[in-house]
VEXDREN-2710 file (C-alpha; in Angstrom, 1 decimal):
% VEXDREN-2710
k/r/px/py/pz
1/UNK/62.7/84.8/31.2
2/UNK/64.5/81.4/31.6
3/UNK/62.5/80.1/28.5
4/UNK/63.8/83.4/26.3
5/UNK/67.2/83.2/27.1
6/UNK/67.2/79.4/26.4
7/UNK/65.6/80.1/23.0
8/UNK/68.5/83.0/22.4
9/UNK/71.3/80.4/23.3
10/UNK/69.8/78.1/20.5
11/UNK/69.1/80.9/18.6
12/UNK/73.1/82.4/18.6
13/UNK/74.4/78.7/18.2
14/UNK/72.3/78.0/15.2
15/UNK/73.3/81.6/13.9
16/UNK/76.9/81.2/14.4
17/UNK/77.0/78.1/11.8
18/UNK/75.1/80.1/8.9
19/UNK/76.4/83.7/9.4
20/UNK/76.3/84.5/5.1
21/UNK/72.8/83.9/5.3
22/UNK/71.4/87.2/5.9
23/UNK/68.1/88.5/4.6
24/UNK/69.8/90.8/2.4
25/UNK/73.2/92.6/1.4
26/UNK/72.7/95.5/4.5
27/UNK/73.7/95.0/8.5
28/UNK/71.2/94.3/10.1
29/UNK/70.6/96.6/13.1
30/UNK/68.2/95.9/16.0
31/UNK/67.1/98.2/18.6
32/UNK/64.8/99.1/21.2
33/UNK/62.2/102.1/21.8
34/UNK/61.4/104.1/19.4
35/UNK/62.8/106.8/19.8
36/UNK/66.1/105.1/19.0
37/UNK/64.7/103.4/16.1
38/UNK/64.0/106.9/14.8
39/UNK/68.0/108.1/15.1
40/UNK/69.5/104.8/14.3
41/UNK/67.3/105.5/11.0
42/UNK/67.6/108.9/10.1
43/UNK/72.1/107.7/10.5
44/UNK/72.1/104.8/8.8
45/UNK/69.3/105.7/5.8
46/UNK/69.9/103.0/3.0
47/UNK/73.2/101.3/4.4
48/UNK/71.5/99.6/7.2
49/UNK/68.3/97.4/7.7
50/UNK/66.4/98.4/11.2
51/UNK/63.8/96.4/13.4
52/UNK/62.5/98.4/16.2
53/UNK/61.5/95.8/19.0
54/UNK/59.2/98.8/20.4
55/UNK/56.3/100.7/18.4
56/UNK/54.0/103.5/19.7
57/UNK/52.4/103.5/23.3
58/UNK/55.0/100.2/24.1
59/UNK/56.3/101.2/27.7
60/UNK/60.3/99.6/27.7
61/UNK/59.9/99.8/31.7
62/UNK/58.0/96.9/31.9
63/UNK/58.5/95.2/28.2
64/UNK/59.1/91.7/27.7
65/UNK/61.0/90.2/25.0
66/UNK/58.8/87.5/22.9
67/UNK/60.3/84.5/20.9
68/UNK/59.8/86.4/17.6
69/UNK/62.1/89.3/19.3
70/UNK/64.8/86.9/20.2
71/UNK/65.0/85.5/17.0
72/UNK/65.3/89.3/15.7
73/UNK/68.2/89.8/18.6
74/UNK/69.7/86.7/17.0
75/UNK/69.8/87.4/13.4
76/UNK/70.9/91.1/14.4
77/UNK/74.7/92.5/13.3
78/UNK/74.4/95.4/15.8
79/UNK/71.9/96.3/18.5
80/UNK/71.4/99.7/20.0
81/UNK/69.4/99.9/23.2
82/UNK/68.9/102.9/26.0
83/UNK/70.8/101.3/29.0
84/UNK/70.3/103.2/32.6
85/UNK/67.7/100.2/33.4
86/UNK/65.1/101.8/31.0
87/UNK/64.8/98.4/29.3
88/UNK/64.3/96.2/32.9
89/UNK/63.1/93.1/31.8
90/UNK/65.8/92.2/28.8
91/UNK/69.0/93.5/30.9
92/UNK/69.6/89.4/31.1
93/UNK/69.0/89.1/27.5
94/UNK/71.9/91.9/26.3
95/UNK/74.0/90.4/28.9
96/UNK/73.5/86.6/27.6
97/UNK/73.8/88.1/23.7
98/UNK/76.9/90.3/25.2
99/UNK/78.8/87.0/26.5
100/UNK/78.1/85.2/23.1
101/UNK/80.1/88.2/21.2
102/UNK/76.9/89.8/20.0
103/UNK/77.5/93.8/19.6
104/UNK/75.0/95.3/21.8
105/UNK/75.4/99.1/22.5
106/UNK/74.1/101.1/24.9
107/UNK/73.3/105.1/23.4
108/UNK/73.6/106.4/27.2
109/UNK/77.4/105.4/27.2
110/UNK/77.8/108.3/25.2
111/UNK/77.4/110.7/28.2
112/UNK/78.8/112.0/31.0
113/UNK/77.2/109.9/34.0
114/UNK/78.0/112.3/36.8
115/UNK/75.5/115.4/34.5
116/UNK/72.5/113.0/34.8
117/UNK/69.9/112.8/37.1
118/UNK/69.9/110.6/39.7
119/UNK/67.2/108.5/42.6
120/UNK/67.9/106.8/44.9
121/UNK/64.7/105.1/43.9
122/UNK/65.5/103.6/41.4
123/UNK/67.8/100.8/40.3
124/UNK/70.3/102.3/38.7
125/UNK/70.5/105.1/40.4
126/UNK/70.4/107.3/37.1
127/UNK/66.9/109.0/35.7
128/UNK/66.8/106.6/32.3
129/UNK/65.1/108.8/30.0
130/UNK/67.8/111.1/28.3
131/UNK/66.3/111.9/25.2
132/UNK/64.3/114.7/26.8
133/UNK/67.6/116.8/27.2
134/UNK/68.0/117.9/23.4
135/UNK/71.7/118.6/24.3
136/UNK/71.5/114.6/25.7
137/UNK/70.4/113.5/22.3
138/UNK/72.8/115.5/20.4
139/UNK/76.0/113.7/22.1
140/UNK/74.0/110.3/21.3
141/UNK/73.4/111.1/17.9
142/UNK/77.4/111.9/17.6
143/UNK/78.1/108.6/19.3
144/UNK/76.2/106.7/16.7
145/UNK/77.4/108.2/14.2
146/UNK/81.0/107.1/15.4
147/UNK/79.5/103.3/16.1
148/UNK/78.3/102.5/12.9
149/UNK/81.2/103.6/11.6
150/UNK/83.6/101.4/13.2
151/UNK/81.2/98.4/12.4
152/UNK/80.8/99.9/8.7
153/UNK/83.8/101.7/7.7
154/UNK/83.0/101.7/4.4
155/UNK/79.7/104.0/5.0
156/UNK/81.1/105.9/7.1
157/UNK/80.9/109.3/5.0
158/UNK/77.1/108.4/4.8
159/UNK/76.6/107.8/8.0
160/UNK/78.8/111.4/9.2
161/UNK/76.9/113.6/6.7
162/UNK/73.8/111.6/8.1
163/UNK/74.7/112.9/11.4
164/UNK/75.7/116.5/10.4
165/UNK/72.4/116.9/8.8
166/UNK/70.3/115.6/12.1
167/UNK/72.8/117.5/13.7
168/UNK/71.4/121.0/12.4
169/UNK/67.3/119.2/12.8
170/UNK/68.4/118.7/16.5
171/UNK/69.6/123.0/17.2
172/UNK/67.0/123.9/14.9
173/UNK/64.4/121.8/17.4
174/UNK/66.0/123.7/20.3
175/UNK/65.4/126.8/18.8
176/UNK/61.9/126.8/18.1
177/UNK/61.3/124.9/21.0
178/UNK/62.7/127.9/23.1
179/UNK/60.9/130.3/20.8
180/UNK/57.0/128.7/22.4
181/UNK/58.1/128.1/25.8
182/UNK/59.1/131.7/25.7
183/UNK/55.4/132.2/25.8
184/UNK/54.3/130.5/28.9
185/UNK/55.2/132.6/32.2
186/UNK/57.6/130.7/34.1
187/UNK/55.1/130.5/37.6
188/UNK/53.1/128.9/34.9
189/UNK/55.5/126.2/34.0
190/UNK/54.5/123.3/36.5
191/UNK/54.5/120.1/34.8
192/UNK/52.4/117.1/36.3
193/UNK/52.6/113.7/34.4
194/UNK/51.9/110.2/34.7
195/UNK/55.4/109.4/35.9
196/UNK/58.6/111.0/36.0
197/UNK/60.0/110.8/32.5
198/UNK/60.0/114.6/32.0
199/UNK/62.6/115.8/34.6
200/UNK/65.5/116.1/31.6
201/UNK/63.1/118.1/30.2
202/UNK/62.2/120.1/32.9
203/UNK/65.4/120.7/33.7
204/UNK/66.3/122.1/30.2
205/UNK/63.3/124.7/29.9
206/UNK/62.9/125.6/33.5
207/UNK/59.4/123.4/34.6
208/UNK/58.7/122.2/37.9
209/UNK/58.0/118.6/37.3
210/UNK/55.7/116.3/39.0
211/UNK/55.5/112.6/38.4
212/UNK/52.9/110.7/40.3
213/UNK/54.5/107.6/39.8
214/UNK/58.1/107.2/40.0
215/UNK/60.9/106.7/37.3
216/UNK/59.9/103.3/36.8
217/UNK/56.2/102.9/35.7
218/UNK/57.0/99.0/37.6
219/UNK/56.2/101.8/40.8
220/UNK/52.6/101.6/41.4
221/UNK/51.1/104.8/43.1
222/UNK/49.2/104.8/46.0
223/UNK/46.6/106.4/47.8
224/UNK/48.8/108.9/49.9
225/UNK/50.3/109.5/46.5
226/UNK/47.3/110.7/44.7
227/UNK/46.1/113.1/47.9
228/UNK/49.3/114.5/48.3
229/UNK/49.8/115.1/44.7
230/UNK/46.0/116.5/44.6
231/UNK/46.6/119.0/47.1
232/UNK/49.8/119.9/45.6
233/UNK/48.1/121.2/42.3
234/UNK/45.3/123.0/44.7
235/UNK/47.8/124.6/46.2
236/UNK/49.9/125.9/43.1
237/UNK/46.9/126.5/41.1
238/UNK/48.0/124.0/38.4
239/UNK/45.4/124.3/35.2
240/UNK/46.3/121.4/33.6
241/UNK/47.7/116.9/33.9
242/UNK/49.1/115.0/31.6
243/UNK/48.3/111.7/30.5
244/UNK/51.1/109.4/28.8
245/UNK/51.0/107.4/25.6
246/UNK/52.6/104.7/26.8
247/UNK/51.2/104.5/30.7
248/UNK/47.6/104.3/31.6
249/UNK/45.4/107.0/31.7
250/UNK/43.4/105.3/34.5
251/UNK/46.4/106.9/37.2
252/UNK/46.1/110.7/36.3
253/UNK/42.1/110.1/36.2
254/UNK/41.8/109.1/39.7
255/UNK/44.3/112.3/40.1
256/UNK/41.6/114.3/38.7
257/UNK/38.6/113.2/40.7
258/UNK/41.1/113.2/43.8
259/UNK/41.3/117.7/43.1
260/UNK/37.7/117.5/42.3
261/UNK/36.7/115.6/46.1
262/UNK/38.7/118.5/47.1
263/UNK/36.1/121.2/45.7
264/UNK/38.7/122.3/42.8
265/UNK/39.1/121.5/38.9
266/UNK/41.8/120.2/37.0
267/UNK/41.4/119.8/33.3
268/UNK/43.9/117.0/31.4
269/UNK/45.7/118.4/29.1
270/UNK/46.2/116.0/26.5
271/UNK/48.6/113.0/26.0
272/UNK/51.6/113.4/26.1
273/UNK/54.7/110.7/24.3
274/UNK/56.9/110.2/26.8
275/UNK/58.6/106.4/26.5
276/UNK/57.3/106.1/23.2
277/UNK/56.9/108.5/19.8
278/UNK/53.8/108.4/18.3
279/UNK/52.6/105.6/15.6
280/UNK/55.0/105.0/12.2
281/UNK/54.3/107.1/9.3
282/UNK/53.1/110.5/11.1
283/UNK/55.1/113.2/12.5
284/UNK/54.8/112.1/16.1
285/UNK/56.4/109.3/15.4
286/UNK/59.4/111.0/15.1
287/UNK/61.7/112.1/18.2
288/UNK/61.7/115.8/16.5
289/UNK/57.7/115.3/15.3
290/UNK/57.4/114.7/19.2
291/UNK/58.9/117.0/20.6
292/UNK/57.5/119.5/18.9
293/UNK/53.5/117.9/19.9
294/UNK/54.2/118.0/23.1
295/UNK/56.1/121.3/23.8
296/UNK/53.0/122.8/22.3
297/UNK/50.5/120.7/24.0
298/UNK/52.2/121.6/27.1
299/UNK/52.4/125.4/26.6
300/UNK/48.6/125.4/25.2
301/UNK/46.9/123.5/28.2
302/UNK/48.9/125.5/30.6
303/UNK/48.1/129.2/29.6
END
């Protein structure tokens, strides 16, 4: 970590000689996981140039910056990143760019901190992963609607009919989304995952949810963990587990074998994205693409 911030020092010194050299005539935007890549994107369209530090299956709990994405960091007019902890590892690296005047925003500022969930578990005391509320995402999508303006002014009727059309993508998702949960009997609706990224979620449609590691996929499970979560699924008669995209599947395989020692059967479900859309170019690699994957994914496994 010492070596990257040293490198971003140099980095924002060299930059802060040259600043009309950019790689072309657009701000240059960087952020974080994908899924804020995806609405930073579908706000700014053709008025802003995005790098996305994080692609498919990265998990931002544990992620490290490399020398390539400090020089990205660098070069970048505006960076939007979760906040809530969710990015760990580069919290020194927004707070070196933030001393050095760089714009770096956090989308989670747009909400209400005493509505989100909270651990005592976990570092910052606040469950990190808000885009699983649709309602969560909404207020974000307003908020960067309202930041790129300020740094754009001059796009800023792009970037608010940008947001009114996402807008009316985001309560059409909600919709639909409510229309196949509908489906699934609510004693059904017990949802056991690698770790506990889907509580917003949960929370939102009614499911029970069950990590078996914590917020943080830095919090390894143990033994007890596996057993107690095991006998938990006997018990409730749970038909299905989730594996994660971006987290081992190694975790909710030992989960399995753990219900079978126990003389029961638990099938996996599927994979579900949970810290990361799917890969560029198909429709999970979109936030609404991925929601609507794993909503039905859920709902199918669980029947």
């Amino acid at each position: 970590m010492r070596k990257i911030l040293f490198a971003l020092s140099l980095l924002l010194s060299l930059n802060s000689c040259k600043n009309d050299q950019k790689q072309n005539d657009t701000t240059q935007v960087v952020t974080t996981t994908s899924m804020i890549t995806d609405l930073v994107t579908e706000i700014g369209g053709d008025e802003i140039t995005v790098q996305g530090l994080m692609g498919s299956g990265v998990d931002p709990h544990l992620y490290k910056a490399s020398e390539g994405d400090v020089s990205k960091l660098a070069n970048a007019d505006l960076i939007f990143y979760n906040g809530l902890h969710l990015e760990g590892k580069l919290v020194e690296v927004f707070e070196k760019m933030g001393s050095q005047n760089k714009k770096t925003i956090a989308v989670s500022d747009a909400l209400d901190k005493s509505g989100l969930i909270g651990s005592e578990y976990f570092a910052s005391n606040y469950d990190p992963h808000i885009w699983f509320d649709i309602n969560y995402w909404e207020q974000v999508t307003q908020f960067v609607v309202e930041q790129l303006s300020k740094a754009i002014p001059e796009s800023k009727t792009v970037f608010e009919a940008n947001g009114k059309r996402y807008l009316n993508e985001l309560s059409n998702l909600k919709s639909e989304l409510n229309e196949v949960i509908n489906g699934l009997p609510k004693e059904k609706r017990i949802l056991v995952t690698a770790h506990d990224a889907f509580n917003y979620f949960g929370r939102a449609f009614e499911f029970e949810v069950v990590g078996l590691q914590g917020l943080s996929t830095a919090t390894e499970a143990g033994v007890q963990d596996v057993q107690k979560l095991a006998t938990f699924i006997i018990d409730n008669r749970v038909k299905a587990i989730f594996v994660e995209s971006s987290v081992p599947k190694r975790t909710i395989e030992a989960l399995q074998a753990a219900v079978k020692s126990k003389g029961h059967e638990v099938t996996i479900g599927g994979t579900l994205y949970s810290d990361a859309l799917g890969d560029a170019g198909t429709i999970e690699g979109t936030y609404i693409g991925m929601f609507k994957y794993n909503v039905n994914t859920i709902v199918n496994a669980l029947k």
